[in-house]
PDB file of N, CA, C, O and CB in Angstrom:
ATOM      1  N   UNK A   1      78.829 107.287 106.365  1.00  0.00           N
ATOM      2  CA  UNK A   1      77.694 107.240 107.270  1.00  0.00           C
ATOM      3  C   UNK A   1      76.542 108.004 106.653  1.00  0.00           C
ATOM      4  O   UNK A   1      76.883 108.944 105.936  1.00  0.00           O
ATOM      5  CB  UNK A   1      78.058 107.816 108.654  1.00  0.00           C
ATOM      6  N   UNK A   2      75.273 107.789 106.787  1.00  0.00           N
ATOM      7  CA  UNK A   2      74.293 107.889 106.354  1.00  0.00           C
ATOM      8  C   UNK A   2      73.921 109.622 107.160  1.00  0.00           C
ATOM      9  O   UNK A   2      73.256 110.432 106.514  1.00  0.00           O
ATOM     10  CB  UNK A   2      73.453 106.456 106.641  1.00  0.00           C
ATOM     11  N   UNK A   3      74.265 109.856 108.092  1.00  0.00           N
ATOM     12  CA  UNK A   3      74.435 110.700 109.101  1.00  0.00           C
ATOM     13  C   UNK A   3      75.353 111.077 109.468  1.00  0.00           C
ATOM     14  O   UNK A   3      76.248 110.233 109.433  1.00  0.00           O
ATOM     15  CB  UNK A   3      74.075 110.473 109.890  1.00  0.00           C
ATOM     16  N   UNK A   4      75.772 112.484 110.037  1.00  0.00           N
ATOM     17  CA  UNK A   4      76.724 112.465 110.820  1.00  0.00           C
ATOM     18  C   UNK A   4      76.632 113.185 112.020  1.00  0.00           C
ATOM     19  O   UNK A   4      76.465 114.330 111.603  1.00  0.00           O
ATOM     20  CB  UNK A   4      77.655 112.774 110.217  1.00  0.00           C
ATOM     21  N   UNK A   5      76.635 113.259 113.514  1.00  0.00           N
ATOM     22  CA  UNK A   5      76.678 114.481 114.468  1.00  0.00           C
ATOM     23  C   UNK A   5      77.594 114.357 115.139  1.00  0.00           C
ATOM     24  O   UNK A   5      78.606 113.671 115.000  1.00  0.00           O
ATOM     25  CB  UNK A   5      75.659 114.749 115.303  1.00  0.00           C
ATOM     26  N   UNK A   6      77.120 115.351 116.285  1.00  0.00           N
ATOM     27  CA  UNK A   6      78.315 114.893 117.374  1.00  0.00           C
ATOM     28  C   UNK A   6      79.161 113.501 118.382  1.00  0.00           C
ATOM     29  O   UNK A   6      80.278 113.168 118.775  1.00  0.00           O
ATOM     30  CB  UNK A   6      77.922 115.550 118.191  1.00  0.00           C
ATOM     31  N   UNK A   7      77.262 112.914 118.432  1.00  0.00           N
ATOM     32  CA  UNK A   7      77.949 111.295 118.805  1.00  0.00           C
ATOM     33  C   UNK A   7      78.967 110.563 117.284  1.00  0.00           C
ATOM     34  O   UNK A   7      79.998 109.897 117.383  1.00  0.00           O
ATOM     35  CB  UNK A   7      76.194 109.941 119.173  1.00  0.00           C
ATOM     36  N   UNK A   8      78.437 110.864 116.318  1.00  0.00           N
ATOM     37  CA  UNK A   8      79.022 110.049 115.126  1.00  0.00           C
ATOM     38  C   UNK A   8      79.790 111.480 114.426  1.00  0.00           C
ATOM     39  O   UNK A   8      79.098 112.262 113.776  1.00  0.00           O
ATOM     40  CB  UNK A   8      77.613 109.108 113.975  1.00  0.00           C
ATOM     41  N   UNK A   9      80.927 111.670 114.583  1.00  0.00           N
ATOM     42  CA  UNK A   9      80.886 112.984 114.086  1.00  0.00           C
ATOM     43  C   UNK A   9      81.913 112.452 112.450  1.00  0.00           C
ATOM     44  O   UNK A   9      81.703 113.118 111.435  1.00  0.00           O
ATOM     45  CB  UNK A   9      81.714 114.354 115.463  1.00  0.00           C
ATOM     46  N   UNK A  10      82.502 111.774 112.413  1.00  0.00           N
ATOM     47  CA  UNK A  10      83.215 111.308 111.290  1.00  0.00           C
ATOM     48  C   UNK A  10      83.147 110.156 110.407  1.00  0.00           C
ATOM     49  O   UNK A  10      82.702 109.169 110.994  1.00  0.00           O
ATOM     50  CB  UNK A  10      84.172 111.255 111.628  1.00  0.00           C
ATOM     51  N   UNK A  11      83.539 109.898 108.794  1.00  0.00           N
ATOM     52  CA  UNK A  11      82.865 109.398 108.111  1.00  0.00           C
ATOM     53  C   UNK A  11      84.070 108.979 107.172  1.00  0.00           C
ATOM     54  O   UNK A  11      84.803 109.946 106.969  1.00  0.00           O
ATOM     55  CB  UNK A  11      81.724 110.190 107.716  1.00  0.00           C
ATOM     56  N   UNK A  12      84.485 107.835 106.548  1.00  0.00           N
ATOM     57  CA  UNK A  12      85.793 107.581 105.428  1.00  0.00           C
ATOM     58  C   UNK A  12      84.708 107.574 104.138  1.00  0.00           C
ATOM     59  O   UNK A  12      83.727 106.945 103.742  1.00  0.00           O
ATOM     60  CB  UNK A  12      86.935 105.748 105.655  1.00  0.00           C
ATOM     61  N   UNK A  13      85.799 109.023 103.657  1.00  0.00           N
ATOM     62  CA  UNK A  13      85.062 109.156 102.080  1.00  0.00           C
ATOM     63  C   UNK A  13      86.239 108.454 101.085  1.00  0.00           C
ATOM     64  O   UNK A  13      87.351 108.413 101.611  1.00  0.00           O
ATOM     65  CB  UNK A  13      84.730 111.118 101.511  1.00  0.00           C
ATOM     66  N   UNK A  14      86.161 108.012  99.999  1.00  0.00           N
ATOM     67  CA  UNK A  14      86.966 106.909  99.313  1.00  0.00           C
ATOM     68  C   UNK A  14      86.268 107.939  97.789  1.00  0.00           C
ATOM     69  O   UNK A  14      85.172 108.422  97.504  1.00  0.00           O
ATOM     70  CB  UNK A  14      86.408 104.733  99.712  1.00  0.00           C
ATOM     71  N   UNK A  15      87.785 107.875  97.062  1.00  0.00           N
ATOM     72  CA  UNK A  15      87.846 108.221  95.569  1.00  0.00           C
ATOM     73  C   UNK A  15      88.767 107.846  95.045  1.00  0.00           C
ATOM     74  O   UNK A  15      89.976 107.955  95.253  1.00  0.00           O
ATOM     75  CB  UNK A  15      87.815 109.402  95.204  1.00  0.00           C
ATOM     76  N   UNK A  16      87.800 107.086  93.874  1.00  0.00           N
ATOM     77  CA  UNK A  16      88.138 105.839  92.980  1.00  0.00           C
ATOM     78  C   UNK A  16      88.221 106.361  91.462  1.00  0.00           C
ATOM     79  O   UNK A  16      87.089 106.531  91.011  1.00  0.00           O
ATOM     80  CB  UNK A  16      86.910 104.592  93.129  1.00  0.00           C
ATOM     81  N   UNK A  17      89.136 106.631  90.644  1.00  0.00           N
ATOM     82  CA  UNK A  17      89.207 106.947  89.586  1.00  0.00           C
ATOM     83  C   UNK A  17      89.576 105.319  88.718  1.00  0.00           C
ATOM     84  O   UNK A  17      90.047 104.260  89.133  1.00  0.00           O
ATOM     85  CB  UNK A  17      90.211 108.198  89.588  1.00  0.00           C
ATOM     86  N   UNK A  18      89.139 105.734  87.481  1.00  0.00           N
ATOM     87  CA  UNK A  18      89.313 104.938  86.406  1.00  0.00           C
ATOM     88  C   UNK A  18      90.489 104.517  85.738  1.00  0.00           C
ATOM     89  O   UNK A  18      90.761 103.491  85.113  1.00  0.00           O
ATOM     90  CB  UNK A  18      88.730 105.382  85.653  1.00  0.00           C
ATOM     91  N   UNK A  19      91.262 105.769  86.074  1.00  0.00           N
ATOM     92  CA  UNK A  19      92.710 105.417  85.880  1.00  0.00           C
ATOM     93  C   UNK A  19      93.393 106.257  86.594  1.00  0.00           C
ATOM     94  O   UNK A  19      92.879 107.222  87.158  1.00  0.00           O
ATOM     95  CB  UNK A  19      93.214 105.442  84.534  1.00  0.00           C
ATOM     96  N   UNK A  20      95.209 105.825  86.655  1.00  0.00           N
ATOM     97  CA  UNK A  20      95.829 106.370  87.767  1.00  0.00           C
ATOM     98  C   UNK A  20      95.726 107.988  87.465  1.00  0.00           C
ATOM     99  O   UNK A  20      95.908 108.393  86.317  1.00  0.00           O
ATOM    100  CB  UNK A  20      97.381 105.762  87.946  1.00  0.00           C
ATOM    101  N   UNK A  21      95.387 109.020  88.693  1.00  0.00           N
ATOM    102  CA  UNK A  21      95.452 110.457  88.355  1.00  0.00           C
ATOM    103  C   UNK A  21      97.048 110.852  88.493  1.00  0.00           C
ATOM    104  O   UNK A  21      97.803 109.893  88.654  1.00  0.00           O
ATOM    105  CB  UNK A  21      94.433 111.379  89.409  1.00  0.00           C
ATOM    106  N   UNK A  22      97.483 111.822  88.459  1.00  0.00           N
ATOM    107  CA  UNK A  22      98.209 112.589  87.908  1.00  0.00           C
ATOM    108  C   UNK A  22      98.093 113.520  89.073  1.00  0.00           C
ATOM    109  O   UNK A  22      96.984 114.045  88.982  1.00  0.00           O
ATOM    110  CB  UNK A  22      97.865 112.977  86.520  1.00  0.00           C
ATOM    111  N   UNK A  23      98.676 113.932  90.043  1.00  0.00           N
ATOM    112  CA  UNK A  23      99.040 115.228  91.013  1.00  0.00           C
ATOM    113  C   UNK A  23      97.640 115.329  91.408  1.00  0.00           C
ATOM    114  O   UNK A  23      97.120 116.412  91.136  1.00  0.00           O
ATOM    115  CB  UNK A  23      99.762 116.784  90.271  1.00  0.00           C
ATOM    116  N   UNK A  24      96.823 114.367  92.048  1.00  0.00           N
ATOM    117  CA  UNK A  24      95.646 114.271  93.304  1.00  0.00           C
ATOM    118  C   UNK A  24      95.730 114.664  94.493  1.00  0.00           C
ATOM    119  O   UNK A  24      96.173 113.825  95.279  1.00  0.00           O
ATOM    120  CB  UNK A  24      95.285 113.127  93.639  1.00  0.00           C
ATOM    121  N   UNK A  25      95.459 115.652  94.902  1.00  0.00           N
ATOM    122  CA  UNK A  25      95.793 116.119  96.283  1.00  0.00           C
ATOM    123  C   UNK A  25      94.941 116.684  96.732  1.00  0.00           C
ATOM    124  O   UNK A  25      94.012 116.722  95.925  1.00  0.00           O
ATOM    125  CB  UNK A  25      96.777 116.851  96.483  1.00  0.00           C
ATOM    126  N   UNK A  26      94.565 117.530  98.268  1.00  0.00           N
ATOM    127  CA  UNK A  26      93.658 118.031  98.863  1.00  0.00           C
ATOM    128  C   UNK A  26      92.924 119.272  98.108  1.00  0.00           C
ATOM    129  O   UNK A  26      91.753 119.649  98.066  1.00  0.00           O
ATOM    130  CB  UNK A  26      94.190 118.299 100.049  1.00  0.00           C
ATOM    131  N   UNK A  27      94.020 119.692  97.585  1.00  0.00           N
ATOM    132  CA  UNK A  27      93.691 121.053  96.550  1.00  0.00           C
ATOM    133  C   UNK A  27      92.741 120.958  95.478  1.00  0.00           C
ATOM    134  O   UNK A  27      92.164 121.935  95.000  1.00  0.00           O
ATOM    135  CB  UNK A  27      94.927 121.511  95.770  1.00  0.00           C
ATOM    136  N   UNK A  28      92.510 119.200  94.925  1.00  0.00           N
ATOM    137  CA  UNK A  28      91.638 118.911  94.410  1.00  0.00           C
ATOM    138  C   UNK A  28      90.589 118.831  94.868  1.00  0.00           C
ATOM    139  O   UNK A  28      89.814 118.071  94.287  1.00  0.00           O
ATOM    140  CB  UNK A  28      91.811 118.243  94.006  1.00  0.00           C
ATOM    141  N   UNK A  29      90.197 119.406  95.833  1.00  0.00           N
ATOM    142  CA  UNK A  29      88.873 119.428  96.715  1.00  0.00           C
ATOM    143  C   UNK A  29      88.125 120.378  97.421  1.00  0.00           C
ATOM    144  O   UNK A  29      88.690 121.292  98.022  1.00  0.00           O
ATOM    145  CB  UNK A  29      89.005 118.766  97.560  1.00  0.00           C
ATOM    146  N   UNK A  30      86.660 120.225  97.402  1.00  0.00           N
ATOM    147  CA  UNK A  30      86.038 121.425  98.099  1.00  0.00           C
ATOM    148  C   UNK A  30      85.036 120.587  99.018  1.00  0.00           C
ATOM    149  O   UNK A  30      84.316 119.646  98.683  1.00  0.00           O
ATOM    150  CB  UNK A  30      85.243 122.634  96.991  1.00  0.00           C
ATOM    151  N   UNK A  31      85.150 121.039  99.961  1.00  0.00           N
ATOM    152  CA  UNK A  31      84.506 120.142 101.336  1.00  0.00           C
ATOM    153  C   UNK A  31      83.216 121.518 101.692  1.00  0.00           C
ATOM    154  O   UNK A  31      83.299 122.689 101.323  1.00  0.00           O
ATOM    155  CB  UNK A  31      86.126 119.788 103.114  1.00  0.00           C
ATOM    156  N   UNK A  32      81.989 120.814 102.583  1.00  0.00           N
ATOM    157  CA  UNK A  32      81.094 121.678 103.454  1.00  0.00           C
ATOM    158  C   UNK A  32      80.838 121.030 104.337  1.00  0.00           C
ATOM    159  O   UNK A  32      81.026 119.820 104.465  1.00  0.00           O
ATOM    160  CB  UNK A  32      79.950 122.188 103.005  1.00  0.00           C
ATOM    161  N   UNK A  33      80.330 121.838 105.125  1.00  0.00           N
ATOM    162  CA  UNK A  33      80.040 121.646 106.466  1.00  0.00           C
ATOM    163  C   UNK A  33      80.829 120.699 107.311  1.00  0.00           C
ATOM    164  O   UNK A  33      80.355 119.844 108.058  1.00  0.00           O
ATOM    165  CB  UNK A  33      78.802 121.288 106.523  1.00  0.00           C
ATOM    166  N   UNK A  34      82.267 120.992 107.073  1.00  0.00           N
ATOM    167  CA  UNK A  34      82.895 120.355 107.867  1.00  0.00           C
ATOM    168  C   UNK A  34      84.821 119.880 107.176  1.00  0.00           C
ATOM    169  O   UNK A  34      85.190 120.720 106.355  1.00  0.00           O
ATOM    170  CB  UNK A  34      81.734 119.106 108.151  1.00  0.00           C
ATOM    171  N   UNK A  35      85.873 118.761 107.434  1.00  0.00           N
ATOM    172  CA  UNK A  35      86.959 119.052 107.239  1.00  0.00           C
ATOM    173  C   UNK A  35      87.028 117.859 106.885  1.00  0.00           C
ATOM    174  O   UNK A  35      86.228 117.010 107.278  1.00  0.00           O
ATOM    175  CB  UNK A  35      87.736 119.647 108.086  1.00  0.00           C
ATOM    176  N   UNK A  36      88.321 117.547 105.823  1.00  0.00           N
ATOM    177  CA  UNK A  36      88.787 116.705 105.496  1.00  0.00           C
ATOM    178  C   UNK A  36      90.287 116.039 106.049  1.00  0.00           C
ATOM    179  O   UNK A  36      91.220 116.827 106.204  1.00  0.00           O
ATOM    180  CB  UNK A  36      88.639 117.023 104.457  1.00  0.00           C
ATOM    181  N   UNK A  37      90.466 114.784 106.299  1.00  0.00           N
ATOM    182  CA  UNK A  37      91.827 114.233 107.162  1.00  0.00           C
ATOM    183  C   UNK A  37      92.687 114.337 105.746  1.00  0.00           C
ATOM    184  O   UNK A  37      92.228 114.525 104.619  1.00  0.00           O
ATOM    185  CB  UNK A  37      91.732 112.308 108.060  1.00  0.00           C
ATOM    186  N   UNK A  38      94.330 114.125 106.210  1.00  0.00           N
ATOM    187  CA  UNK A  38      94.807 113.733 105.007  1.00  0.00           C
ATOM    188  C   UNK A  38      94.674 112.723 104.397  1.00  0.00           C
ATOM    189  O   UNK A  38      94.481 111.717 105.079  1.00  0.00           O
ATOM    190  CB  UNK A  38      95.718 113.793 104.965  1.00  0.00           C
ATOM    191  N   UNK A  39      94.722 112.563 102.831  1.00  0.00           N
ATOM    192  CA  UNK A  39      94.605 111.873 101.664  1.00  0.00           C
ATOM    193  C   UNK A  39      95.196 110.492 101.715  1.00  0.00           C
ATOM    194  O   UNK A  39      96.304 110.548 102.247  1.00  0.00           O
ATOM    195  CB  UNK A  39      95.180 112.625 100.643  1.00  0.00           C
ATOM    196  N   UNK A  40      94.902 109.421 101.400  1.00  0.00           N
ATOM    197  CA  UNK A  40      95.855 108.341 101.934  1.00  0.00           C
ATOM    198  C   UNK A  40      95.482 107.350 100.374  1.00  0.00           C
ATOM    199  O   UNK A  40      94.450 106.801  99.990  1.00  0.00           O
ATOM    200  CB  UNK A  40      95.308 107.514 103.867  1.00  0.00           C
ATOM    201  N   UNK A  41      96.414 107.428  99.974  1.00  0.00           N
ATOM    202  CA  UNK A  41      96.302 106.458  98.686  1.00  0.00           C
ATOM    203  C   UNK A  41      96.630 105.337  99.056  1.00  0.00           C
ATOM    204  O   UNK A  41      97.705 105.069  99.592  1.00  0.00           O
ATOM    205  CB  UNK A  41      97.113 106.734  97.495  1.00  0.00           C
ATOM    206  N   UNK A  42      95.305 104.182  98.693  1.00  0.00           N
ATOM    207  CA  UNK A  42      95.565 102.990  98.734  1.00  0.00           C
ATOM    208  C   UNK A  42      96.260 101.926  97.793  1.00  0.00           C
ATOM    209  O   UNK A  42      97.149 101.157  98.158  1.00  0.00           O
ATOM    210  CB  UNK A  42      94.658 102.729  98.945  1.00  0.00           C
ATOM    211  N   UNK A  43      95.625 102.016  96.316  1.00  0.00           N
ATOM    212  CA  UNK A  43      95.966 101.859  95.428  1.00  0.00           C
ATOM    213  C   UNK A  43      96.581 102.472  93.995  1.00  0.00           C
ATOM    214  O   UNK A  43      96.811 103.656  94.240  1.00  0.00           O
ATOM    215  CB  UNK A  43      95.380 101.471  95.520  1.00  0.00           C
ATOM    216  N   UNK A  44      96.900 102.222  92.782  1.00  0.00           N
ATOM    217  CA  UNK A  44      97.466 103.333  92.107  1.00  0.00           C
ATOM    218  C   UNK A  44      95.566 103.968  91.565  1.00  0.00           C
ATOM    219  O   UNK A  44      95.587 105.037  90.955  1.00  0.00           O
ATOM    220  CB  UNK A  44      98.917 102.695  90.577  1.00  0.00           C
ATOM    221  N   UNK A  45      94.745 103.608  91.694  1.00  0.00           N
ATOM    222  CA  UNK A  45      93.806 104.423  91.483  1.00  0.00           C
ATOM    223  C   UNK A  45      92.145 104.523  92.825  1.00  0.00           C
ATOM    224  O   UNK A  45      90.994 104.717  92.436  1.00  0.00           O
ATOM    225  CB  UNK A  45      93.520 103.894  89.903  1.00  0.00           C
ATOM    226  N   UNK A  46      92.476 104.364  94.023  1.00  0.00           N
ATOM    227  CA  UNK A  46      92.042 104.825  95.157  1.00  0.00           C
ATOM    228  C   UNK A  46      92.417 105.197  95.904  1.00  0.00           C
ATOM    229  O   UNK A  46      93.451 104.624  96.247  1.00  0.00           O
ATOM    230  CB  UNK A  46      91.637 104.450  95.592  1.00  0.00           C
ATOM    231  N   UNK A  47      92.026 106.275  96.701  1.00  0.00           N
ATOM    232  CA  UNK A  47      92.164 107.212  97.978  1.00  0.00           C
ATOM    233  C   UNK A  47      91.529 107.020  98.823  1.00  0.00           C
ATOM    234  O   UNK A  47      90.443 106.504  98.560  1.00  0.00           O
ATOM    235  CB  UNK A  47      91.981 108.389  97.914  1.00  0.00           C
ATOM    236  N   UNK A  48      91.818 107.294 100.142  1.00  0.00           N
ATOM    237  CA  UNK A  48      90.442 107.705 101.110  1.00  0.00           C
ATOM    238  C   UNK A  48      90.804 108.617 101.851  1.00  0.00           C
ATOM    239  O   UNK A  48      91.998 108.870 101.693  1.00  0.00           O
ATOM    240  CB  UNK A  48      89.803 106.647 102.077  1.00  0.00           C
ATOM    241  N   UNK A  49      90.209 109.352 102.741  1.00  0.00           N
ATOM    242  CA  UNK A  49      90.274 110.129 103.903  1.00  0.00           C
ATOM    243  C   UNK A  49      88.965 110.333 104.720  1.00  0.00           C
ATOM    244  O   UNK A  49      87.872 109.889 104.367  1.00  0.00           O
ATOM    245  CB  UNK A  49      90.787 111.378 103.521  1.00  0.00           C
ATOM    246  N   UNK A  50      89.184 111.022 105.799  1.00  0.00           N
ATOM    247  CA  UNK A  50      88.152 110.931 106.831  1.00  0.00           C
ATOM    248  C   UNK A  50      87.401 112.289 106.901  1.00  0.00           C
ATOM    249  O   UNK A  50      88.047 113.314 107.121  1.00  0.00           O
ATOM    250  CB  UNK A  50      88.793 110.554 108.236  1.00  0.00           C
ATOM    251  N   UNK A  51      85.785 112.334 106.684  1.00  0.00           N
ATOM    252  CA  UNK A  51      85.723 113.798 106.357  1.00  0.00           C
ATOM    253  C   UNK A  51      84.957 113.437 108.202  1.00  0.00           C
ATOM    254  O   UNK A  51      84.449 112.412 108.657  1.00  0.00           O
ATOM    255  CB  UNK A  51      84.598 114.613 104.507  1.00  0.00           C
ATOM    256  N   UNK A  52      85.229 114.948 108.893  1.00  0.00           N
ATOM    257  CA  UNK A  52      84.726 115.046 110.224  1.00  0.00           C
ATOM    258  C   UNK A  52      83.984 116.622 110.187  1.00  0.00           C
ATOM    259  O   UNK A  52      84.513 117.730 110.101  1.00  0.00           O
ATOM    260  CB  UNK A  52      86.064 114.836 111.419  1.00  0.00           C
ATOM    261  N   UNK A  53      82.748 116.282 110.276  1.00  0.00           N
ATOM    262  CA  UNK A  53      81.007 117.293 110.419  1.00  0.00           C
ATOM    263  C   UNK A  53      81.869 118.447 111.501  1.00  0.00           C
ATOM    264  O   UNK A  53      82.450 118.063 112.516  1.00  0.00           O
ATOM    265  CB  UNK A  53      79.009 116.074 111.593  1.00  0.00           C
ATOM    266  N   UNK A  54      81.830 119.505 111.181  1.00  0.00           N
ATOM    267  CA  UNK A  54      81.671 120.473 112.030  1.00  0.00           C
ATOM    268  C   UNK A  54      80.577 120.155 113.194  1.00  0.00           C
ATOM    269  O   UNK A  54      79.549 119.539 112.916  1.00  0.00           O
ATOM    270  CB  UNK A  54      81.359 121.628 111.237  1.00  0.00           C
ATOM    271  N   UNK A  55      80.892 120.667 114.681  1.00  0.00           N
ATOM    272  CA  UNK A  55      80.144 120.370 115.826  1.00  0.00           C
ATOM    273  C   UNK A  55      78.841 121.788 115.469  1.00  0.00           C
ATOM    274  O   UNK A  55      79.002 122.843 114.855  1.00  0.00           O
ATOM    275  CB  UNK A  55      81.308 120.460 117.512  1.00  0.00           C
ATOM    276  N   UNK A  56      77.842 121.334 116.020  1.00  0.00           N
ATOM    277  CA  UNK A  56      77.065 122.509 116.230  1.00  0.00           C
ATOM    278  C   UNK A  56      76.261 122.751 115.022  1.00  0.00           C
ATOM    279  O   UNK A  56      75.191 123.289 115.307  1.00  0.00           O
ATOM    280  CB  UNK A  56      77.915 123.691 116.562  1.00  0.00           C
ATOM    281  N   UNK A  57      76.429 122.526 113.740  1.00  0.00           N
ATOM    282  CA  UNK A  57      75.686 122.979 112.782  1.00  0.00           C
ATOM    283  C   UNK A  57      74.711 121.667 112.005  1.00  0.00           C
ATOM    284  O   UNK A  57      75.003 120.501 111.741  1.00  0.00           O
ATOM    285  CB  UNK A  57      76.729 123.737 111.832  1.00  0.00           C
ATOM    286  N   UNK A  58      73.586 122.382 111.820  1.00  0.00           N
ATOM    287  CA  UNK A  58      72.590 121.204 110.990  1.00  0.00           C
ATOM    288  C   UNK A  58      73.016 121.150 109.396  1.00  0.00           C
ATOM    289  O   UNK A  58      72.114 120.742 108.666  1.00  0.00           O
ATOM    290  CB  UNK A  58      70.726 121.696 111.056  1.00  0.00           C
ATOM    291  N   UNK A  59      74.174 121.478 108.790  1.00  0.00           N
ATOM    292  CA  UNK A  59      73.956 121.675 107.520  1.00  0.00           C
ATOM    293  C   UNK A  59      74.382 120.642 107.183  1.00  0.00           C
ATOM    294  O   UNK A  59      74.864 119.935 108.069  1.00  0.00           O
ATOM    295  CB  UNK A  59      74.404 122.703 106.898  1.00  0.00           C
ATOM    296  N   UNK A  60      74.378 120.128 105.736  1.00  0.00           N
ATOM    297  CA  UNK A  60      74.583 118.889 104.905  1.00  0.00           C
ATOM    298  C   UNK A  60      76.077 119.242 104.305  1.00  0.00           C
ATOM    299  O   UNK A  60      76.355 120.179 103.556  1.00  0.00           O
ATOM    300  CB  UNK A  60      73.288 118.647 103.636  1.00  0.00           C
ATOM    301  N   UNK A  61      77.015 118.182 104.865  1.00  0.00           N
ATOM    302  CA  UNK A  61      78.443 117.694 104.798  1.00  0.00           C
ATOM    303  C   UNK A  61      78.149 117.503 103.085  1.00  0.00           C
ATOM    304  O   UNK A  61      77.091 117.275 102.500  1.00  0.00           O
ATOM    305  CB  UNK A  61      78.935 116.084 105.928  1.00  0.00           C
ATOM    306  N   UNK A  62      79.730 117.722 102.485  1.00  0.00           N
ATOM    307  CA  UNK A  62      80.116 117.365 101.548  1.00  0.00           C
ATOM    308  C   UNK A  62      81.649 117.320 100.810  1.00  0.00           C
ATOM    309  O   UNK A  62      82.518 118.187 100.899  1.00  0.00           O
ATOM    310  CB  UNK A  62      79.377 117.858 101.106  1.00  0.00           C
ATOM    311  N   UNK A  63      81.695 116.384 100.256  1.00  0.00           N
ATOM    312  CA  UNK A  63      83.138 116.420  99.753  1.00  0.00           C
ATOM    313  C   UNK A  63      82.998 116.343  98.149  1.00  0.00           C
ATOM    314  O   UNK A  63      82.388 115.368  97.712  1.00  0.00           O
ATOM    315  CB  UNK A  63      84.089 115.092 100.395  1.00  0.00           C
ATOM    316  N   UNK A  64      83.494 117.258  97.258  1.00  0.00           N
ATOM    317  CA  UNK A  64      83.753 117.201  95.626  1.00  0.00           C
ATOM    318  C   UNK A  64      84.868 117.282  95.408  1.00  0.00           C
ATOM    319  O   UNK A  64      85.678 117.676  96.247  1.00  0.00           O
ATOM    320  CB  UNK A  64      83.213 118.151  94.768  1.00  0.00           C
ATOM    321  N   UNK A  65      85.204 116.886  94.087  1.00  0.00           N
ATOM    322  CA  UNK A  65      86.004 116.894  93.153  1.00  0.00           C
ATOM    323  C   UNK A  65      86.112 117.903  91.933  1.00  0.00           C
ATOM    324  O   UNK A  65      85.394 117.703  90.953  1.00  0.00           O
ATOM    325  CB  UNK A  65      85.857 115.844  92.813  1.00  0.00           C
ATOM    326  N   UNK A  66      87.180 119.219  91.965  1.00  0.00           N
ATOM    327  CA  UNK A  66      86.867 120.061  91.062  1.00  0.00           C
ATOM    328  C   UNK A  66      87.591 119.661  90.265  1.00  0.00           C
ATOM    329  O   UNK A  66      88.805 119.456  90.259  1.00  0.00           O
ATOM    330  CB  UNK A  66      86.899 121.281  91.262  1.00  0.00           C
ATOM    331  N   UNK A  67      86.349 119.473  89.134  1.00  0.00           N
ATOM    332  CA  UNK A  67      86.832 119.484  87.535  1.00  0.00           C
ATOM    333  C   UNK A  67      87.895 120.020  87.037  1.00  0.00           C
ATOM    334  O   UNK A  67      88.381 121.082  87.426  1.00  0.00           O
ATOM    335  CB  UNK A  67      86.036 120.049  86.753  1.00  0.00           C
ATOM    336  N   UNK A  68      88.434 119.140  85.911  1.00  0.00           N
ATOM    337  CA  UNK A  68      89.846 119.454  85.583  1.00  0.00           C
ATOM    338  C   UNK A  68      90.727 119.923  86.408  1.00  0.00           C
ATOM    339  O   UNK A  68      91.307 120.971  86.124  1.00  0.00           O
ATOM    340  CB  UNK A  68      89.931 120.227  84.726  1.00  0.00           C
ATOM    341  N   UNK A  69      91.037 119.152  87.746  1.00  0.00           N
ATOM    342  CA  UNK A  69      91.902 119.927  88.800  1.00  0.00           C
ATOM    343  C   UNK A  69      92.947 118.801  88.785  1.00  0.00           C
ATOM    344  O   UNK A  69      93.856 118.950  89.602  1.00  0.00           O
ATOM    345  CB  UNK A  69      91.144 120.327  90.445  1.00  0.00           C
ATOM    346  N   UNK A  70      93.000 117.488  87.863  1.00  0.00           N
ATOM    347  CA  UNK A  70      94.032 116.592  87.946  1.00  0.00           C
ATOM    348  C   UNK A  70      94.404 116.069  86.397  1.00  0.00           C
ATOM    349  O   UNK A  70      93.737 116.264  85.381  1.00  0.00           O
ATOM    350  CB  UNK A  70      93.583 115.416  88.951  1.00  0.00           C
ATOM    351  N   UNK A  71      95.159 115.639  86.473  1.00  0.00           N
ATOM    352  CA  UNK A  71      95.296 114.561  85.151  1.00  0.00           C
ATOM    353  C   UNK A  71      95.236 113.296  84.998  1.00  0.00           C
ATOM    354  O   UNK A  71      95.484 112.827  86.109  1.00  0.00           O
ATOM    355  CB  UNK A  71      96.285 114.575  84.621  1.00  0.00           C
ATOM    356  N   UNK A  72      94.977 112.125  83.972  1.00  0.00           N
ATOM    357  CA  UNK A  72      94.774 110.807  84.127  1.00  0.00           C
ATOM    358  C   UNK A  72      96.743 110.858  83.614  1.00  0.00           C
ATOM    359  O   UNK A  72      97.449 111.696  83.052  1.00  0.00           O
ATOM    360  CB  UNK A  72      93.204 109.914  82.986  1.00  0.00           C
ATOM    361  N   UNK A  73      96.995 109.377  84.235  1.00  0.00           N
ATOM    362  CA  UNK A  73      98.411 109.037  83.884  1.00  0.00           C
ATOM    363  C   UNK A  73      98.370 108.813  82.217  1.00  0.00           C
ATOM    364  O   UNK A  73      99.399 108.516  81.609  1.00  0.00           O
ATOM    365  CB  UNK A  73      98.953 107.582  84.778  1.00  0.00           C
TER     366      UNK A  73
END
């Protein structure tokens, strides 16, 4: 979503690697302003989960990927 608040408070973020990773998990991640659902692998190289905005705050949501925190197969 282009937005997120309290009427819209949640959003499916999707990560797509190039090739299959190697031990991908939540730990591979740093979220703001708000929480991530569990990890749901679709394919051997996509994920998604649902990131949901903290209530109450104006700040800008985010979900990353910390470097070198996985391996390619």
């Amino acid at each position: 979503a282009a937005s997120l608040s309290d009427g819209t408070p949640s959003s499916n973020v999707t990560f797509t690697f190039s090739e299959a990773p190697v031990g991908f998990d939540a730990s591979d991640l740093t979220m703001a302003g708000g929480t991530l659902g569990p990890i749901t692998q679709d394919t051997a190289t996509t994920y998604h989960a649902t990131f949901t905005a903290t209530d109450g705050i104006s700040a800008t949501g985010s979900v990353s990927v910390t470097a070198g925190s996985y391996t390619d197969a």
